[in-house]
LOMARTOR-592469 format. One line per 10 residues: their letters; for each residue y, z negated, x negated of C-alpha. Coordinates in steps of 0.5 Angstrom, whole numbers, plus 500, padded with zeros to 3 digits. Example, Ala and Ser with C-alpha at 12.3 -4.5 7.8 and 13.67 -1.06 7.14 Angstrom:
% LOMARTOR-592469
as> 491:484:475; 498:486:473
END
This chain:
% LOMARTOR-592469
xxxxxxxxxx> 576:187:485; 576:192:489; 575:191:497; 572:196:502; 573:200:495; 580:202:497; 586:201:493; 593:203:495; 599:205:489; 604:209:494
xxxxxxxxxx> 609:206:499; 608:198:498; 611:199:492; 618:199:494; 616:192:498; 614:189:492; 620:192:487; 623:188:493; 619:181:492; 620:183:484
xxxxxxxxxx> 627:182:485; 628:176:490; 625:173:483; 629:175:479; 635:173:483; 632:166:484; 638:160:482; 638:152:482; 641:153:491; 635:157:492
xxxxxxxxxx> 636:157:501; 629:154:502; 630:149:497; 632:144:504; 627:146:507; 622:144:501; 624:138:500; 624:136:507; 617:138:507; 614:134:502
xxxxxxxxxx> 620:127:504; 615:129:512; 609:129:509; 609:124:504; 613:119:508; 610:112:510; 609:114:517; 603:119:515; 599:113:513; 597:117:506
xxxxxxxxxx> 593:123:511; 586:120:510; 581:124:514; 579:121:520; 583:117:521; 590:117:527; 593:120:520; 589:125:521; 592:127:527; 599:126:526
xxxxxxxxxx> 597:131:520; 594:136:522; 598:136:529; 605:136:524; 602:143:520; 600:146:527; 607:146:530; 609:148:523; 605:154:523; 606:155:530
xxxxxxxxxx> 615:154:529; 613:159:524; 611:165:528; 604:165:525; 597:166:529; 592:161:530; 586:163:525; 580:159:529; 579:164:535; 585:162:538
xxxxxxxxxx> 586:155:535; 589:152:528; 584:147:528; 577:148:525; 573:142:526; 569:140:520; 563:134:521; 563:129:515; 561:122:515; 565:117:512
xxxxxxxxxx> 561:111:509; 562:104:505; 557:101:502; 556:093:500; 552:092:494; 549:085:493; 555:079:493; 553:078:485; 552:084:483; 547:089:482
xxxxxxxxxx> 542:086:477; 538:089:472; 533:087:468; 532:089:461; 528:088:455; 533:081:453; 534:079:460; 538:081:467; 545:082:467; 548:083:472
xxxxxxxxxx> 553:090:475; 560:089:479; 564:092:483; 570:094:481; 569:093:475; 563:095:472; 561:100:477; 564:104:484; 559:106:488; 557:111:495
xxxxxxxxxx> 553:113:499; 553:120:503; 547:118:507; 546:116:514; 544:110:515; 544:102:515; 542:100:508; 539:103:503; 533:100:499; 531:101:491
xxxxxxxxxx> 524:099:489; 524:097:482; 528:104:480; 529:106:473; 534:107:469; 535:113:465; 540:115:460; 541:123:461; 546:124:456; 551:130:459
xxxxxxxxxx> 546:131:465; 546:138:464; 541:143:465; 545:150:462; 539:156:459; 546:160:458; 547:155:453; 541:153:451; 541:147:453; 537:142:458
xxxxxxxxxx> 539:134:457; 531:134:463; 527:137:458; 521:133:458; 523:128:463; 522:126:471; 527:123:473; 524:123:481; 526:116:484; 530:114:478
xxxxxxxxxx> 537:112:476; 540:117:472; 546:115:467; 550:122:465; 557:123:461; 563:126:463; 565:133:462; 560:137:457; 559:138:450; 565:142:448
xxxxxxxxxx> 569:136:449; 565:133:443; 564:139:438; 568:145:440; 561:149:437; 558:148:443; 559:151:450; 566:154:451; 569:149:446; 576:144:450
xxxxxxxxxx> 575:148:455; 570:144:461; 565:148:464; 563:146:471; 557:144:468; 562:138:466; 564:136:472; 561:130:475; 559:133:482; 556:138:478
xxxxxxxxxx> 551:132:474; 551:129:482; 548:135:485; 543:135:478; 540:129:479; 540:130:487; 537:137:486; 531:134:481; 529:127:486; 533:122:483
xxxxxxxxxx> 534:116:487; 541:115:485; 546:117:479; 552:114:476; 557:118:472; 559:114:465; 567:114:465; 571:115:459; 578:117:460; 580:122:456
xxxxxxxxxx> 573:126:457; 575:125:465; 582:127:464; 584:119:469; 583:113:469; 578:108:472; 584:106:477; 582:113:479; 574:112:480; 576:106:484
xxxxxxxxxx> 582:108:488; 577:114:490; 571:111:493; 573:104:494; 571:105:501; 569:110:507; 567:116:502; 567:122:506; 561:128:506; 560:133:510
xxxxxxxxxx> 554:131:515; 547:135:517; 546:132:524; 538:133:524; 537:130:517; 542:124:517; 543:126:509; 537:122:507; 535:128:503; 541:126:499
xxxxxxxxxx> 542:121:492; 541:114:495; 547:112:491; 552:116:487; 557:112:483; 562:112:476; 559:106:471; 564:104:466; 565:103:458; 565:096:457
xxxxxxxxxx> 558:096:463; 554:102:459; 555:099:453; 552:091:456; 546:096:460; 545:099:453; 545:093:448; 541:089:453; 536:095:453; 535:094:446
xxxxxxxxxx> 539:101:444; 546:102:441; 551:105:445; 555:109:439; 548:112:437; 546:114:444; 553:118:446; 552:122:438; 545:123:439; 547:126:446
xxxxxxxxxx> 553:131:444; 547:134:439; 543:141:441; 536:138:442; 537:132:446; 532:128:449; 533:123:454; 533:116:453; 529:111:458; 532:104:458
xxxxxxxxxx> 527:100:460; 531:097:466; 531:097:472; 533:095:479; 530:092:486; 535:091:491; 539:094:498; 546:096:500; 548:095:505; 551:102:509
xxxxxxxxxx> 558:101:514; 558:109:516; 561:113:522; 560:121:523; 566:124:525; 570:130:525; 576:133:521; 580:139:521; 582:144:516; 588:148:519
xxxxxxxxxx> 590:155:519; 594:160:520; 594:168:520; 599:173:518; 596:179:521; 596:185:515; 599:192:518; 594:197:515; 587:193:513; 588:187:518
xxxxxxxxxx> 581:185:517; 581:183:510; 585:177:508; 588:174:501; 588:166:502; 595:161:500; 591:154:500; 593:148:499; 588:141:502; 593:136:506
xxxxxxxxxx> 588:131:505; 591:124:501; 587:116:500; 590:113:507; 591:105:506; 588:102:500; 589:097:495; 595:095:494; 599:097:487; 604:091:483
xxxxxxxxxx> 609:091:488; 604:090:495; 606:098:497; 598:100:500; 600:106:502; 597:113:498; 603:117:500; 600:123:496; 608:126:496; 606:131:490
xxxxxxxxxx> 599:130:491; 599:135:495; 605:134:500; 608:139:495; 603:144:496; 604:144:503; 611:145:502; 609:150:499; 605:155:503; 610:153:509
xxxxxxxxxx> 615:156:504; 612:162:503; 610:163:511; 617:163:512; 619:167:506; 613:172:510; 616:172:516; 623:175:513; 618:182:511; 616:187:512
xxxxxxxxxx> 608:186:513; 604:187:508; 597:191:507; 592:185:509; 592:180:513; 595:173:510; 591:167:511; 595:160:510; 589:155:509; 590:146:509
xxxxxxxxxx> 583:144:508; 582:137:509; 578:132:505; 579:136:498; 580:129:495; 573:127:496; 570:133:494; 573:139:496; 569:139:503; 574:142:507
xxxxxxxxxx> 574:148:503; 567:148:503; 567:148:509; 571:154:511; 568:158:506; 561:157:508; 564:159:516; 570:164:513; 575:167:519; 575:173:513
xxxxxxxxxx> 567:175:510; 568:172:503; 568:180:501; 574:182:504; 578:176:502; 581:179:496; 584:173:493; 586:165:494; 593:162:491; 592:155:491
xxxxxxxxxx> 597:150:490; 596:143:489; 601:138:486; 606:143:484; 613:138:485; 616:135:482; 618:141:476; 623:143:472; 624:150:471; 621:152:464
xxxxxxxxxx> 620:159:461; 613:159:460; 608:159:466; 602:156:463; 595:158:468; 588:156:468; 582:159:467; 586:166:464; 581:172:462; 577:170:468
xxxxxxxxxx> 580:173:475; 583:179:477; 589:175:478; 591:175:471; 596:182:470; 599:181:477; 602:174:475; 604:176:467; 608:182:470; 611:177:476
xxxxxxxxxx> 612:172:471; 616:177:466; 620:179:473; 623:172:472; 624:172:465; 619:168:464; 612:168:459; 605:167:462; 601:162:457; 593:163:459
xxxxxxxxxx> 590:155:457; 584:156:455; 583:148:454; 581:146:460; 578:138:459; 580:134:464; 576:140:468; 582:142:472; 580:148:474; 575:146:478
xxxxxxxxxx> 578:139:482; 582:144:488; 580:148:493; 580:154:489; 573:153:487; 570:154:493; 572:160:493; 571:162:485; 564:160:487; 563:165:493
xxxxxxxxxx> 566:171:488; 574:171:490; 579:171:484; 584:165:485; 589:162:481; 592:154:480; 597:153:476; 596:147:472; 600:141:474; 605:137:469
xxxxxxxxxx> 604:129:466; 601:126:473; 600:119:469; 605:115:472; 603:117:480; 597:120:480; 593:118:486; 598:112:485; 601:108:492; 607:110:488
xxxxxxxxxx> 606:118:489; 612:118:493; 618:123:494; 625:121:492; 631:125:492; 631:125:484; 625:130:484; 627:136:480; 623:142:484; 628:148:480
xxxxxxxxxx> 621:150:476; 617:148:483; 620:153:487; 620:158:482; 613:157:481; 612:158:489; 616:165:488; 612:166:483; 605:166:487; 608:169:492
xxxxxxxxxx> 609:176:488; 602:175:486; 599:174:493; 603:180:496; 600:184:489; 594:182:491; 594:184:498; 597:191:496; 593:193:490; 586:190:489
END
C-alpha cells in the first residue's frame, strides 16, 4: 500500500535503526514496566466497575484515559476533544416466563433462558411480537459465490427464524473454503446480518464450542442484558432482526428431534457442497418484552502530530470497553474487571504514547484510538471508521491490541492472518531485531482475526495486525480476569516494542 503514492527510504532510516535497537536492548527491568503494570491494576480494578458502556463507569473510564492522554502531551482528535460520541441503544429482552414455545410434528417443546438460548434484540421499541414464525434450519448460513456456496439457495426465509452454525465448513473439511482457517463468513455476525439482509424475523446462532472457540458461559455472560447497537434515530432500528440469539447443542438437538429430523445427520449434510435448507415444520407465536434506552458513548482518542505528511495518520487501537457488573462467579465476585481483556491493551498504546513523546516525530501522524463497545460488536471501531479523523485512505495501517497480558517472553511471535497485509515484512524484520521468529498462523478457527477492532479497519482496506492472544480459558470474559502482581508481562512488553517498530515503519515507509 502506498498512500498519496509517496514512499520515503532516506533520513527516517536512522530513527528506525534507532527504534531497531531499543528493541534489541529490551531486558526483564524494562523502565516502562511500572508504568505498564500500573496501567492495567487502574483500569482493571474494582472501582471501574468493568467499563460497561453507558454506564457511570463509562465515565470515570473515558475520563481516566483522556487525562492520561492529556498528561502525555498528546493533541484531542475530535475537533479539539478526546471524545467522540457514538449513539447506540442498550436493550434487554423478556422472553415469556415458560419459555419460548415451539410447536412441532411430536408436539411443544419449550426454549429457556439461560440454558437453551441467549437472546437480544437491537430494535427500538417496547415488545417485539412473532406470528406463527418458522423455523428454518440454514446449515452454515452462508451465501459465499467465491466459494461456491449458498446455504439460501432455493429457500425464503422472509418472516422466518433461521437456525445457522458457527464458523464455516473448513472447520469441518479442510477442502472446503480455506481449511482451519475461518473466513469472516464464519463468524456469527456475519450469518446475523445475512439473515437481517434477507428479511428474516430473527436468527439464533447454533453454538458448539470448539467451532466458536468458548464457551457457552460466553454467549450468555455477553448478552445476558443491556445489549448494545449503534442506533438510527429515524428508524429505531426496526429494519433490523426482530431477535438475534445463540441456541445451544442440547436445545438444537431437542427442536430437531421433535421436528422428526436427526441432528447428526442434519450437521453432516450441512458441511457437504450441495446443501439445501431444511424447514423444520415448527414454529412459533409469542412476544417479548423490550427494556431499552438509547444513549451516547464515547470512543477516546489522541493525536501525535507527524512531521512531513501530518494529514495521514497510522492508528494504534485498543477497545476499553469491558461487561460491567454481571452475574456473579462461584465466589460472589459480579465484577467483569477485563484486566487483561483489554486493560492490557490499553496499557499498551498509553506505552507506546509515552514511548513517542521521547522521539523525534515521525512522518505521519499517529492516532491512539480506545474504541468503545468493541465486546458487543466492534461498534466503537464501526463507528469511527465510518466518521475517521483521517479519510480511510490515508490512514496507512492499524496496530491493535487486545488481551496481550499476561505473557512470557517466547522466541516465536505468532500473528494472525499472515499473507494478507502489507504489515508482514515490517513485523518479520522487527521480530528478528529481537532475536525473535515471526510464526504466520494460518488456523485461524475460532475466528480470531475478525473478534477486535481491527477488522473494521481491514474492512474499509487498511492493512492491520493483532497478535494472537495466549490460553484465555481460565479468565476469558470471566469476573476473575483480574490483575495480580504475579502476571508475567516480559513477552507482553516485548510484544509492545514489537509493534511499536512496526507502527514507525508503517508511518515511514508505506
Amino acid at each position: 500500500m502506498q498512500v498519496n503514492g509517496k514512499r520515503h527510504t532516506g533520513a527516517f532510516f536512522l530513527f528506525l535503526l534507532f527504534a531497531s535497537f531499543q528493541l534489541q536492548a529490551r531486558n526483564p527491568s524494562d523502565r516502562y514496566e511500572a508504568d505498564f503494570r500500573n496501567w492495567i491494576k487502574t483500569i482493571g480494578s474494582d472501582e471501574f466497575g468493568g467499563r460497561k458502556p453507558m454506564t457511570e463507569y463509562e465515565t470515570k473510564t473515558i475520563d481516566y484515559l483522556a487525562g492520561e492522554f492529556k498528561s502525555l502531551g498528546l493533541e484531542p482528535a475530535f475537533d479539539g476533544s478526546y471524545f467522540q460520541t457514538v449513539t447506540e441503544i442498550s436493550a434487554s429482552v423478556q422472553i415469556p416466563a415458560k419459555g419460548i414455545p415451539v410447536r412441532t410434528s411430536k408436539g411443544t417443546t419449550r426454549l429457556s433462558s439461560p440454558d437453551d438460548i441467549m437472546v437480544w434484540t437491537t430494535r427500538g421499541t417496547d415488545e417485539i411480537e412473532f406470528k406463527n414464525a418458522e423455523y428454518v434450519f440454514c446449515g452454515f448460513g452462508i451465501d459465499a459465490p467465491e466459494y461456491g456456496w449458498n446455504d439460501f439457495d432455493g429457500v425464503d426465509v422472509k418472516g422466518k427464524i433461521v437456525i445457522a452454525m458457527v464458523n464455516d465448513p473448513g472447520f469441518y473439511d479442510k477442502t472446503l473454503f480455506r481449511g482451519r482457517n475461518m473466513t469472516y463468513y464464519g463468524r456469527w455476525t456475519y450469518k446475523l446480518e445475512q439473515a437481517q439482509k434477507l428479511g428474516a424475523a430473527g436468527c439464533l446462532i447454533l453454538h458448539n464450542e470448539a467451532a466458536a472457540g468458548y464457551g457457552w458461559h460466553v454467549c450468555v455472560n455477553g448478552h445476558q442484558e443491556n445489549n448494545l447497537a449503534l442506533f438510527d434515530v429515524e428508524t429505531a432500528n426496526m429494519d433490523e432482526l426482530g431477535m438475534r440469539g445463540w441456541m445451544s447443542e442440547d436445545a438444537c438437538r431437542r427442536l430437531f428431534e421433535m421436528s422428526g429430523l436427526d441432528y447428526d445427520s442434519a450437521l453432516a449434510a450441512a458441511g457437504k457442497p450441495g446443501f439445501k435448507a431444511i424447514p423444520l415444520g415448527a414454529r412459533s407465536s409469542f412476544k417479548m418484552k423490550v427494556r431499552y434506552e438509547v444513549g451516547q458513548t464515547c470512543n477516546v482518542g489522541a493525536i501525535h502530530p507527524g512531521a512531513g505528511l501530518k494529514d495521514e495518520c497510522i492508528v494504534f487501537s485498543a477497545h476499553w470497553d469491558h461487561f460491567g457488573i454481571g452475574s456473579p462467579d462461584g465466589t460472589g465476585d459480579a465484577i467483569y474487571n477485563g484486566a487483561a481483556d483489554n486493560g492490557s491493551g490499553l496499557a499498551a498504546i498509553l506505552m507506546i504514547a509515552k514511548k513517542l513523546k521521547e522521539l523525534p516525530a515521525p512522518r505521519r501522524s499517529v492516532l491512539f484510538l480506545a474504541p468503545t463497545s468493541e465486546e458487543s460488536g466492534l461498534f466503537g471501531s464501526q463507528y469511527y471508521c465510518e466518521h475517521p479523523v483521517f479519510p480511510m485512505e490515508k490512514t496507512a495501517a492499524c496496530i491493535n491490541f487486545d488481551c496481550i497480558a499476561p505473557a512470557p517472553l517466547t522466541r516465536n511471535v505468532t500473528v494472525l492472518g499472515g499473507g494478507e497485509s502489507s504489515l508482514d515484512h515490517y513485523i518479520t524484520a522487527a521480530a528478528a531485531a529481537q532475536g525473535r521468529h515471526v510464526i504466520f498462523d494460518d488456523d485461524n478457527s475460532d475466528g480470531w482475526f475478525f473478534r477486535s477492532d481491527h477488522w473494521n479497519f481491514v474492512r474499509k482496506g487498511v492493512p492491520a495486525l493483532i497478535f494472537k492472544a495466549g490460553d484465555m480459558t481460565d479468565w476469558y470474559h470471566k469476573p476473575n480476569d483480574e490483575y495480580s502482581e504475579d502476571w508475567d508481562v516480559e513477552g507482553a512488553i516485548a510484544n509492545v516494542y514489537l509493534m511499536f517498530s512496526v507502527g514507525l515503519s508503517a508511518s515511514e515507509q508505506l
